[in-house]
C-alpha positions in Angstrom: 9.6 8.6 -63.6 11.9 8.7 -60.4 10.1 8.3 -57.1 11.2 10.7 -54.3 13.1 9.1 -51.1 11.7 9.2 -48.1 13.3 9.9 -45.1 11.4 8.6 -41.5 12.4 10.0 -38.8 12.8 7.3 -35.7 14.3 7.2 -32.3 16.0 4.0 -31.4 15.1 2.8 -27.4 18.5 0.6 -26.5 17.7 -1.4 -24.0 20.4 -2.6 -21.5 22.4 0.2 -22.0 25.3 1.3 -19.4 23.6 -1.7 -17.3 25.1 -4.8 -16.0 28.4 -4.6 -18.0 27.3 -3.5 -21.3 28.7 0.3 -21.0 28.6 2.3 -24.4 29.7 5.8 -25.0 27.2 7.5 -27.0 29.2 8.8 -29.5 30.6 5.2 -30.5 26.5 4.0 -30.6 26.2 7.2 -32.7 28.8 6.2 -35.0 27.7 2.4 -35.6 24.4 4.2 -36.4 26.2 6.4 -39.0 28.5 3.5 -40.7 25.0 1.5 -41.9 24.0 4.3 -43.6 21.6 6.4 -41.2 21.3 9.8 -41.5 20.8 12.9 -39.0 22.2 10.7 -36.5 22.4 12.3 -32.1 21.9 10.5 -28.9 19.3 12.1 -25.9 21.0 11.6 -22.5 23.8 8.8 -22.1 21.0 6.1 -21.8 20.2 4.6 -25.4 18.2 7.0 -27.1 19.4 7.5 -30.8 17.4 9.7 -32.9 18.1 9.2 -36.6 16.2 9.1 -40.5 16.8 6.6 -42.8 15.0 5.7 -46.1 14.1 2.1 -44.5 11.1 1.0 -42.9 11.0 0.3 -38.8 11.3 -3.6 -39.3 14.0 -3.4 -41.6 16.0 -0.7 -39.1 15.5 -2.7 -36.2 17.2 -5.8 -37.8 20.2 -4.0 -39.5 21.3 -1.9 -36.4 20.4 -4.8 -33.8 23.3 -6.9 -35.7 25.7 -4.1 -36.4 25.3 -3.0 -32.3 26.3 -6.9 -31.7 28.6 -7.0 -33.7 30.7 -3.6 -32.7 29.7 -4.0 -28.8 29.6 -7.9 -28.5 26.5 -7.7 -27.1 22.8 -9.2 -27.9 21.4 -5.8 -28.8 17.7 -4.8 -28.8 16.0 -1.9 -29.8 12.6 -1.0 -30.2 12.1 1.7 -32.9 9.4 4.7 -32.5 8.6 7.6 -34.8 7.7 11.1 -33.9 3.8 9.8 -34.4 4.6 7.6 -31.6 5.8 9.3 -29.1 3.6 12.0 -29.2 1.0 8.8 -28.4 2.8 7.9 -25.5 3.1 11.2 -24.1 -0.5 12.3 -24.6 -1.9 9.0 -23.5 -0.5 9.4 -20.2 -2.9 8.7 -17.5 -0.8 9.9 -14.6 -0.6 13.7 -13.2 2.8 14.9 -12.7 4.0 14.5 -8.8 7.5 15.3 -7.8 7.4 12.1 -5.7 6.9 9.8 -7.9 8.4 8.6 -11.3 6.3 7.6 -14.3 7.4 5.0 -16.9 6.6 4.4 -20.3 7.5 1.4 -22.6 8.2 0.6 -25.6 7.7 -3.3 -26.7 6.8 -6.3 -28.8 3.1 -6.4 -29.8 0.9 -7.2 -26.7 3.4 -6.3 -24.4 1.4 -4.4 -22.6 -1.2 -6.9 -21.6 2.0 -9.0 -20.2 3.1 -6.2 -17.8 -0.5 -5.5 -16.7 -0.8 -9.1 -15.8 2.7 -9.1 -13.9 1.5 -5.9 -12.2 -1.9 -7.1 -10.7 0.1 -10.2 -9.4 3.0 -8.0 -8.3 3.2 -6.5 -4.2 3.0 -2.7 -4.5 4.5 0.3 -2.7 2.2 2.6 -1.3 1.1 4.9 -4.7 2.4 2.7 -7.1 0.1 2.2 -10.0 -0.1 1.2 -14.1 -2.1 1.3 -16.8 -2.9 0.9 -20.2 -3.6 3.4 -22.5 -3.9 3.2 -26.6 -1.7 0.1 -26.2 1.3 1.9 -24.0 1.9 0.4 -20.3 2.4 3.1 -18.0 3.9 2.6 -14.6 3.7 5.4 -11.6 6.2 4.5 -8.9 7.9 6.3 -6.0 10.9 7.6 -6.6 13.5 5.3 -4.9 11.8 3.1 -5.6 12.0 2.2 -9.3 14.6 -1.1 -8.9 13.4 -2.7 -5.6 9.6 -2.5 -6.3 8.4 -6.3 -7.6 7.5 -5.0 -10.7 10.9 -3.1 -11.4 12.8 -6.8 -10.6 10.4 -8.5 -13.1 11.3 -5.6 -15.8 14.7 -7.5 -15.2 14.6 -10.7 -16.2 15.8 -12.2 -18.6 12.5 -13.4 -20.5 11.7 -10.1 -21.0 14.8 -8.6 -22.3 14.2 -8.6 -25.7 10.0 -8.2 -25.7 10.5 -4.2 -23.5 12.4 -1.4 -22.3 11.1 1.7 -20.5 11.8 5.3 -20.4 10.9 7.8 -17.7 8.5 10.3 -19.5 10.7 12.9 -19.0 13.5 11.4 -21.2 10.8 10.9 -23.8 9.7 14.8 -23.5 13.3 15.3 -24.1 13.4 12.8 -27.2 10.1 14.3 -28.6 11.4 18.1 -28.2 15.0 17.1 -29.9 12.8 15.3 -32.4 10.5 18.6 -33.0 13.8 20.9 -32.8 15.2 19.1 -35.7 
């Protein structure tokens, strides 16, 4: 008796995409996607977000296109792979009202990476409004607009110690992810 294939569908978060040298056109990430073998591949704005399906678990994913996206870029690359499951979560769980002066972040990470960037956070200086927290394991950070870069926490997000353990998205890139995702 054959057993059926099952095909996931995933969106891979790049991180340090089009940032400090490392710029990637879309279409060539797209491609490297499509040369190891994953299916249904399209990009969400020019900033690393690669929806695709593939037979393979997350774990195994991760690994294959991390070293094919070194390999073709020359580049450490990290990703952090979510299915559509999982970014409903982190769209549902947010604990922030909309406000057109501020932005709101969510992250995708290792395991316990939230409890890292809480931690940084409560130590961190704050702009007036700025807040984060954690909800069904997703850090959330509310910041104003402007912002984003010079806030303390927005220079931690940058070091180097934390390149490969995170990588955020505004929420509304990851609307836009989870409505390409449910249009498909």
């Amino acid at each position: 008796m054959k057993s059926k294939l099952i095909n996931n569908s995933y969106c891979a978060f790049l991180r340090g995409v089009n940032v400090k040298g490392t710029n990637m056109k879309m279409a060539e990430v797209c491609s490297v996607f499509k040369n190891t073998g994953m299916k249904n591949v399209s990009s969400v704005l020019a900033s690393g977000n690669i929806l695709f399906s593939s037979e393979k678990n997350k774990n195994e994913v991760k690994k294959l296109l991390e070293k094919a996206l070194s390999e073709h870029f020359s580049y450490e690359a990290f990703l952090f792979i979510k299915d559509k499951i999982e970014i409903e979560s982190i769209l549902s769980n947010n604990p922030f009202n909309p406000d057109s002066n501020f932005h709101i972040y969510g992250f995708a990470g290792i395991d316990g990476i939230e409890k890292t960037l809480m931690s940084e956070f409560e130590k961190a200086e704050k702009t007036e409004g700025e807040e984060a927290k954690i909800m069904m394991d997703n850090f959330y950070w509310k910041v104003p607009k402007g912002n984003t870069l010079a806030s303390e926490l927005g220079k931690i997000l940058g070091r180097k110690n934390l390149k490969n353990a995170l990588t955020s998205r505004n929420l509304n890139t990851i609307e836009k992810v989870l409505k390409k995702m449910t249009d498909t």
